[in-house]
C-alpha positions as CSV (number, residue, x, y, z in Angstrom):
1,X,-7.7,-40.2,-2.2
2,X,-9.7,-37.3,-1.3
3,X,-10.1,-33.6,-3.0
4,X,-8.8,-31.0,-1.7
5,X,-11.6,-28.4,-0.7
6,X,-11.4,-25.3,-2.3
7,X,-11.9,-22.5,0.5
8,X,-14.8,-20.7,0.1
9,X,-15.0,-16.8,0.5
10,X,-18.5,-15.9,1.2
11,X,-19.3,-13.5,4.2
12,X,-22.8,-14.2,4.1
13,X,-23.5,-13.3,8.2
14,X,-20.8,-10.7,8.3
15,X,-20.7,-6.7,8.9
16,X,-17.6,-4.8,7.2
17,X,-17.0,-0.8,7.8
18,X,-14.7,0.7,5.3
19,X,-13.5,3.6,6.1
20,X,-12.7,5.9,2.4
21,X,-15.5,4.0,1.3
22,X,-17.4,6.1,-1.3
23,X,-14.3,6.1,-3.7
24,X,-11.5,4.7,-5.1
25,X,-10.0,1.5,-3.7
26,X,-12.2,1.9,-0.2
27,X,-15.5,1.3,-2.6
28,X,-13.9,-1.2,-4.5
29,X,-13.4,-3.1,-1.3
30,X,-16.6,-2.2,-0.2
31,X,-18.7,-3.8,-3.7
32,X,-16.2,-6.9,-3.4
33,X,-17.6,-7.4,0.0
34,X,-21.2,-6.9,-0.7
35,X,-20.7,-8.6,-3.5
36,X,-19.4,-11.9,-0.9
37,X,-22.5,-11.4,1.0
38,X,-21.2,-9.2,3.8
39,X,-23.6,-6.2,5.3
40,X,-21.3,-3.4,4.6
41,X,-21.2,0.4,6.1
42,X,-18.6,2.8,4.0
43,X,-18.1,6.2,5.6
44,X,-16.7,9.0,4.6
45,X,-16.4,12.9,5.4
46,X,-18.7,14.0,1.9
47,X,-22.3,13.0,2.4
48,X,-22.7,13.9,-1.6
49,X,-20.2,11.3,-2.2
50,X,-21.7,8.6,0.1
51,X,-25.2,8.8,-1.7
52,X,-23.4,8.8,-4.9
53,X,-21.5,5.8,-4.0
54,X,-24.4,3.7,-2.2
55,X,-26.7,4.7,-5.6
56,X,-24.2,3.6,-8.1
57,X,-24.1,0.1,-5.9
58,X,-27.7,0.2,-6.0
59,X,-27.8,0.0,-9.6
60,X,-26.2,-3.1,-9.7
61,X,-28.1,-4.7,-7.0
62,X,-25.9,-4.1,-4.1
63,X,-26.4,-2.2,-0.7
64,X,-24.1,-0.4,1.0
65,X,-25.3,1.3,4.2
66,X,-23.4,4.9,4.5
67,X,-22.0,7.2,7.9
68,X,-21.0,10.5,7.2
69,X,-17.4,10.2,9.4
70,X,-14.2,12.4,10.0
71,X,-11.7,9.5,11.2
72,X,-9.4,11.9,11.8
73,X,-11.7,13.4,15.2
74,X,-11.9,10.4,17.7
75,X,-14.3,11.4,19.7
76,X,-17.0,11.2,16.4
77,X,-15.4,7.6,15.7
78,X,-16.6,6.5,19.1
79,X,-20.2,8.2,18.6
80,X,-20.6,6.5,14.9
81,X,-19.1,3.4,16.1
82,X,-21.5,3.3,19.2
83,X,-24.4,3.4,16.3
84,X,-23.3,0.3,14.8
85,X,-24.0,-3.7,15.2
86,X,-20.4,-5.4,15.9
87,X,-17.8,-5.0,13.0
88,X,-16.4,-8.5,11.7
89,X,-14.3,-6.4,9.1
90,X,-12.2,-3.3,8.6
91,X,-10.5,-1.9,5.7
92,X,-8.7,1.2,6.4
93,X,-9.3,2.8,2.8
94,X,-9.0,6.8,3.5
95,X,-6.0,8.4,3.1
96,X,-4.0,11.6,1.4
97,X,-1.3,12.1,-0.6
98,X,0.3,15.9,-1.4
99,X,3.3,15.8,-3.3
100,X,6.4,18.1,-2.7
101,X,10.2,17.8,-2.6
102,X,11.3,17.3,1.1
103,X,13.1,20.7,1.0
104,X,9.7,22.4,0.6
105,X,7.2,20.1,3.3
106,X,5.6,22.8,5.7
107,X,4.1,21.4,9.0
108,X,1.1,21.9,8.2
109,X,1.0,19.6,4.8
110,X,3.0,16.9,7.2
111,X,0.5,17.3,9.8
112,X,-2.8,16.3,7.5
113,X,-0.8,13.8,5.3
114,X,0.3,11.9,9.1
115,X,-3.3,12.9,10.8
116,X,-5.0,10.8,8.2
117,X,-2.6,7.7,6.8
118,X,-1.5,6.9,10.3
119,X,-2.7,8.6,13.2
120,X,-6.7,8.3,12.2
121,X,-5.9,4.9,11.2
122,X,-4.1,3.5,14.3
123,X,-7.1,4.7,16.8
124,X,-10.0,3.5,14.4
125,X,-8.5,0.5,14.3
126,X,-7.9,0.3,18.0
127,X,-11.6,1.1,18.7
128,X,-13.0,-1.8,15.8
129,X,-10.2,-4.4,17.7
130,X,-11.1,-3.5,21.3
131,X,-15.0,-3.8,20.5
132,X,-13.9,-7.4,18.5
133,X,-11.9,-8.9,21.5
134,X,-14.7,-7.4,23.9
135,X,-17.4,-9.4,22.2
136,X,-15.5,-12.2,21.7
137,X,-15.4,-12.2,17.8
138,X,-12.9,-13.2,15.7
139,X,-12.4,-10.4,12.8
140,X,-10.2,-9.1,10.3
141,X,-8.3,-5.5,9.6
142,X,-7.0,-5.0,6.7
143,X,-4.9,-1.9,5.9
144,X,-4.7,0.1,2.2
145,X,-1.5,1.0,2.0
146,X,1.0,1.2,-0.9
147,X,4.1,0.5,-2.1
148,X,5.3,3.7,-0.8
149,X,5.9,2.3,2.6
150,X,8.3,-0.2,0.7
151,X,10.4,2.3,-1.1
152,X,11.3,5.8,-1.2
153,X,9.8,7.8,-3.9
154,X,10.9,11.1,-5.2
155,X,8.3,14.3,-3.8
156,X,7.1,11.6,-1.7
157,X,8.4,11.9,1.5
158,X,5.6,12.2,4.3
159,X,3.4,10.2,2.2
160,X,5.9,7.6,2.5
161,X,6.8,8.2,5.9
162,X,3.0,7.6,6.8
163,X,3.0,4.2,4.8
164,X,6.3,2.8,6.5
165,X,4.3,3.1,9.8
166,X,1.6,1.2,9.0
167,X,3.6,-1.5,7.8
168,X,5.2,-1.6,11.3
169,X,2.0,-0.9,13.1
170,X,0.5,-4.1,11.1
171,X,3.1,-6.4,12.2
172,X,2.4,-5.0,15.7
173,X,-1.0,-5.1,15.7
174,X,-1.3,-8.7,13.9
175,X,1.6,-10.0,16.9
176,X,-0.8,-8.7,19.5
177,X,-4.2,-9.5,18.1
178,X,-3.4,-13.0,16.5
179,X,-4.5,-14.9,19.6
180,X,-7.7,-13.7,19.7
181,X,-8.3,-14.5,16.6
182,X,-8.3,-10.9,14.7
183,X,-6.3,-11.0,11.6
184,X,-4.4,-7.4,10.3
185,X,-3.2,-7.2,6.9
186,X,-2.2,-5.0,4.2
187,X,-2.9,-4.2,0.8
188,X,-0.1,-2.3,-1.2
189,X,-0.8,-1.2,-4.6
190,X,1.4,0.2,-6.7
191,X,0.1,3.2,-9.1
192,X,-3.7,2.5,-9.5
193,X,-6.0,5.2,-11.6
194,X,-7.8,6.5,-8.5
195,X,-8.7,10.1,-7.7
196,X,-5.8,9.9,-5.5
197,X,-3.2,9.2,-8.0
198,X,-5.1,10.9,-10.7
199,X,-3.5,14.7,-10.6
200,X,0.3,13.0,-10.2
201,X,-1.0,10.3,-13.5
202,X,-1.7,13.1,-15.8
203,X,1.7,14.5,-16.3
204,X,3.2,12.3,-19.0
205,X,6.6,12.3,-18.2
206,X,5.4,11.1,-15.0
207,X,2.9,8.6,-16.5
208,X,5.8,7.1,-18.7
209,X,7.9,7.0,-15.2
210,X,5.3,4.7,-13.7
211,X,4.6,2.5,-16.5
212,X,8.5,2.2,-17.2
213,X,8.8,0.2,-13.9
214,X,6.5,-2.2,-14.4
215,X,6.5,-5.1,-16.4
216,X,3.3,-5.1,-17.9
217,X,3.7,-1.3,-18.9
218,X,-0.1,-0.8,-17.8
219,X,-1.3,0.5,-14.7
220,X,-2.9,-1.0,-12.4
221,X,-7.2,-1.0,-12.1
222,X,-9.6,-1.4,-9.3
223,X,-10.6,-5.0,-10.2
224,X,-6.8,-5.4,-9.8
225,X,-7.7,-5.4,-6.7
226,X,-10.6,-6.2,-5.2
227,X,-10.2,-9.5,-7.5
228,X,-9.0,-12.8,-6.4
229,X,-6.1,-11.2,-4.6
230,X,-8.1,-8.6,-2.1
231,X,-11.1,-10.9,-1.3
232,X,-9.0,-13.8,0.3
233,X,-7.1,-10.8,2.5
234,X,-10.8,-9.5,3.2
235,X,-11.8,-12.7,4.3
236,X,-9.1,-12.9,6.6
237,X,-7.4,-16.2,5.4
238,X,-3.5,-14.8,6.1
239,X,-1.7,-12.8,8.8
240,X,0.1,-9.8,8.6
241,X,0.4,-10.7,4.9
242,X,1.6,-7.7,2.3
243,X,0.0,-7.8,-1.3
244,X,2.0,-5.4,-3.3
245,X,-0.5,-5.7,-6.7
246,X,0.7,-3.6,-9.6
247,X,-0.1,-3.2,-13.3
């Protein structure tokens, strides 16, 4: 009898971009990474942010590499891209939320929330694949998303609007891509204590809300995350694969 072998999840030769990078879940993804030996690049629109980030990692021994970047102006995505080695891994971190009763949406408010979850998403992804298939590289996208684009949430309607798409555009894209060889996935937390959430957290009865609906009446944290759950997605061992991690 032989043992089974455990897979291993280093990326010690690999280059990640994570796009959202210098908060939240994106730098969580992006210190589980470095942290698995991958070269990483986070970008984001706040320069302050990205030196903030990249010197926090530093302090624990960790680099991450930074681009100032506005995914949300395509012609800037292919001028940073252009700057950068070949990408073996995306994670789609940046994203907006704003909160309002569908009676009240204006365009405008449906027009960033949209610009950002899906339509910056779908073409940054589309230029990381097309430069991936064009080298002949295997690679892996991986998708923050949320259980929003499961259910329906109250005051949530665009933001779950955006959320449904990218779950259809990840089946899509992992359908189309799977052959050569680039894996898309998507993470789906629940209600983790982010910047994002944290406004909507800090109403009570909202707060007891959340934490009614889930059974271990805690929310959920970062190393939720990026823990043994996220890195095997980040590694790219699945295929339009939906982790939908909680408290």
């Amino acid at each position: 009898m032989t043992l089974v072998q455990t897979p291993s999840f280093a990326l010690h030769g690999k280059r990640a971009l994570v796009t959202g990078g210098s908060r939240g879940i994106g730098f969580a993804a992006a210190v589980a990474l470095a942290q698995a030996g991958a070269e990483v690049w986070i970008a984001a629109r706040n320069r302050e942010a990205l030196d903030q980030a990249a010197g926090l990692a530093d302090g624990h021994r960790l680099t991450l590499q930074t681009v100032t970047l506005d995914i949300t102006d395509a012609r800037e995505v292919d001028r940073v891209l252009a700057t950068l080695p070949e990408i073996d891994i995306l994670v789609n971190s940046a994203g907006l939320a704003r909160h309002q009763p569908f009676l009240e949406v204006n365009e405008d408010d449906f027009d960033a929330v949209m610009s950002l979850n899906l339509r910056a998403t779908f073409f940054v992804s589309q230029r990381v694949a097309r430069r991936m298939r064009a080298g002949g590289r295997t690679g892996s996208i991986i998708h923050i998303s949320s259980q929003m684009g499961h259910v329906g949430g109250p005051e949530r309607s665009v933001y779950c609007a955006s959320k449904f798409a990218l779950e259809g555009l990840t089946r899509t894209m992992a359908l189309e891509l799977g052959e050569a060889g680039i894996r898309v996935n998507t993470l789906c937390p629940t209600f983790i204590e982010t910047d994002l959430s944290r406004s909507a957290l800090e109403d009570p009865a909202f707060r007891r809300y959340v934490l009614e609906n889930i059974k271990l009446r805690r929310l959920g944290r970062l190393e939720d995350i990026m823990g043994a759950r996220g890195v095997p997605r980040l590694r790219g061992r699945c295929d339009d694969h939906r982790q939908r991690p909680d408290g």
